[in-house]
C-alpha positions as CSV (number, residue, x, y, z in Angstrom):
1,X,7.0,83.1,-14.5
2,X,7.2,78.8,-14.2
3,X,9.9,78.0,-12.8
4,X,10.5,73.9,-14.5
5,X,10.4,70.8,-12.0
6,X,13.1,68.9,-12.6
7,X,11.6,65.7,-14.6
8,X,13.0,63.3,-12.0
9,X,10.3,65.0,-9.3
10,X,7.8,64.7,-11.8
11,X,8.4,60.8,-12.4
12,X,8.9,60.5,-8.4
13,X,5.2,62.4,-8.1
14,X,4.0,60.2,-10.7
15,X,5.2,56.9,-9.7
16,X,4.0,57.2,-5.9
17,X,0.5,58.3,-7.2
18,X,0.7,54.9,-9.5
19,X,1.4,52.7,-6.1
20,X,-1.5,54.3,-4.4
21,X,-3.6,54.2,-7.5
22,X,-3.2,50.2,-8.1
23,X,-4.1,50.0,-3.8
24,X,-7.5,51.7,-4.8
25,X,-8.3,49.9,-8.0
26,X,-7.9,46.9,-6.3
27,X,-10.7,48.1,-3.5
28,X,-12.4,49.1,-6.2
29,X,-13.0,45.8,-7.6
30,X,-13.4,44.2,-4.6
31,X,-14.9,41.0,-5.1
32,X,-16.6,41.8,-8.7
33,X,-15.9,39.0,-11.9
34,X,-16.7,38.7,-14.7
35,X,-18.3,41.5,-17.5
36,X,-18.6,43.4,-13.7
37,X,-15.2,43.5,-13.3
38,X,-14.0,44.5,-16.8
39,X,-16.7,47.2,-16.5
40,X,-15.5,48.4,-12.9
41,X,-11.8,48.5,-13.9
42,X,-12.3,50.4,-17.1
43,X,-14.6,52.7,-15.2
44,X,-12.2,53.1,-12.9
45,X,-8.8,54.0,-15.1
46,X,-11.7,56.8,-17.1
47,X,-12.9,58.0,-13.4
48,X,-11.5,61.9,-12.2
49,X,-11.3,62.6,-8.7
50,X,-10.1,66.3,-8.4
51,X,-6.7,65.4,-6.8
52,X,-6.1,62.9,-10.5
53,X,-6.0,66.6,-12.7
54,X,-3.0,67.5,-11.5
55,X,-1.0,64.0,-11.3
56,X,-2.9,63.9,-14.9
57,X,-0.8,66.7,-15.4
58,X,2.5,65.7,-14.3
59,X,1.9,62.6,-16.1
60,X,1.7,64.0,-19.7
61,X,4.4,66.3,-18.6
62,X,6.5,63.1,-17.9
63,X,5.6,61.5,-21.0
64,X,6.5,64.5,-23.1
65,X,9.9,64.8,-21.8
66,X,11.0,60.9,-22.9
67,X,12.9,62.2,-25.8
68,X,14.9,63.9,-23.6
69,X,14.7,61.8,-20.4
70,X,14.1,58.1,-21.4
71,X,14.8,56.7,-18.0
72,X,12.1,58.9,-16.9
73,X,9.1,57.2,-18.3
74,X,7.8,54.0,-16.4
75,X,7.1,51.4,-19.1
76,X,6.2,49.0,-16.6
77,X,2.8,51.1,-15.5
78,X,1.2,50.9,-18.9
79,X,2.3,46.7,-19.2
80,X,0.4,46.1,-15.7
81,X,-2.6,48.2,-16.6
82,X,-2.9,46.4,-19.9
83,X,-2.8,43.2,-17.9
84,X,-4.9,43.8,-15.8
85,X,-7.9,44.6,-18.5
86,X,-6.6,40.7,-20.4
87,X,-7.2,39.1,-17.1
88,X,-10.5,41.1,-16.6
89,X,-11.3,39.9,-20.4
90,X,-10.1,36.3,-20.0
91,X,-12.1,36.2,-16.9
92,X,-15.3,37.7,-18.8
93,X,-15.0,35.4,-21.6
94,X,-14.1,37.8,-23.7
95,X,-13.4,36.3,-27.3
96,X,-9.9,38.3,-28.1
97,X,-8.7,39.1,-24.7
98,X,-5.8,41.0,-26.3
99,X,-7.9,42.9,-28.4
100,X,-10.2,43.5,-25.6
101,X,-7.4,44.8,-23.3
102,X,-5.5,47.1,-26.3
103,X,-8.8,49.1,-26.7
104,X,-9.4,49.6,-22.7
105,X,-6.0,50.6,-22.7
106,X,-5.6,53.1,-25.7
107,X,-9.1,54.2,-24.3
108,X,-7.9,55.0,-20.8
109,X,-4.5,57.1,-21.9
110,X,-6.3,59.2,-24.2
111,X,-9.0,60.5,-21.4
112,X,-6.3,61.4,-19.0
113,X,-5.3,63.9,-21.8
114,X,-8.3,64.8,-22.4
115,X,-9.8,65.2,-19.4
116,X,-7.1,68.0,-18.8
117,X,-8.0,69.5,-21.6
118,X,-12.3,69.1,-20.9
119,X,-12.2,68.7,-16.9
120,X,-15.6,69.8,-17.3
121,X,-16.8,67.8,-20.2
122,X,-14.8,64.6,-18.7
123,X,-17.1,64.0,-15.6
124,X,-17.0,60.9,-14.1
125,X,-20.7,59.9,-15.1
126,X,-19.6,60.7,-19.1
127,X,-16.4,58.3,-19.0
128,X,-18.3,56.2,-16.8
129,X,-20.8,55.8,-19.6
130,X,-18.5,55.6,-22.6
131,X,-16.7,52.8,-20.3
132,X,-19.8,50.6,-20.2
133,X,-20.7,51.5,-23.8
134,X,-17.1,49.8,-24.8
135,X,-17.1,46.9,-22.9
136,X,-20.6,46.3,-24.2
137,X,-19.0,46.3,-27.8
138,X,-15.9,44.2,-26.8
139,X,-18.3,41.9,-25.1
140,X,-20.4,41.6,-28.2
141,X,-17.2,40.9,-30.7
């Protein structure tokens, strides 16, 4: 039997994997610009290192209890990550910068989820690919 972690641990789990998370996008990127970096930060929000499943985890867990728990949900995390793909797409010359950062971002919260659900489907290389194939369409708009 599953004994339930109290939703503040969750969003304390949750929120010190976010910190760490930002540290390693921002290696990531390293000195990319342009359609490179768009590209590299949307790859990276798709990517799945096996340590992501279960924060993945903890983080729909999180998100499901904000009916109950409203405090509990960052609504910060979701703002930065949203800027961060308008100043990849303002940097990229993206045409609608907003539009090109909604999509990335919508994008990037559904393969969490999914990749729960698929681990094995949701491989790195497969997001990686369906990352370039959007950004190639959002370039092209």
């Amino acid at each position: 039997m599953a004994i339930p972690v109290p939703a503040s641990l969750i969003t304390n789990a949750v929120r010190a994997a976010e910190s760490r998370w930002r540290t390693d996008l921002q290696a990531h990127l390293g000195d990319l610009i342009g359609a490179d970096r768009l590209r590299a930060t949307l790859e990276w929000h798709l990517s799945t290192e096996p340590e992501d499943l279960p924060l993945r985890t903890l983080w729909v867990e999180m998100r499901a209890s904000a009916h109950t728990d409203p405090g509990g949900v960052d609504r910060q995390e979701p703002r930065t990550s949203r800027q961060e793909f308008r100043d990849a797409s303002v940097a990229a010359g993206v045409p609608d910068a907003v539009l090109t950062a909604d999509v990335p971002s919508l994008l990037t919260r559904g393969c969490h989820v999914s990749s729960m659900e698929e681990p094995a489907h949701w491989t790195p290389e497969r997001a990686g690919r369906v990352a370039r194939a959007v950004v190639d369409a959002l370039m092209d708009t």
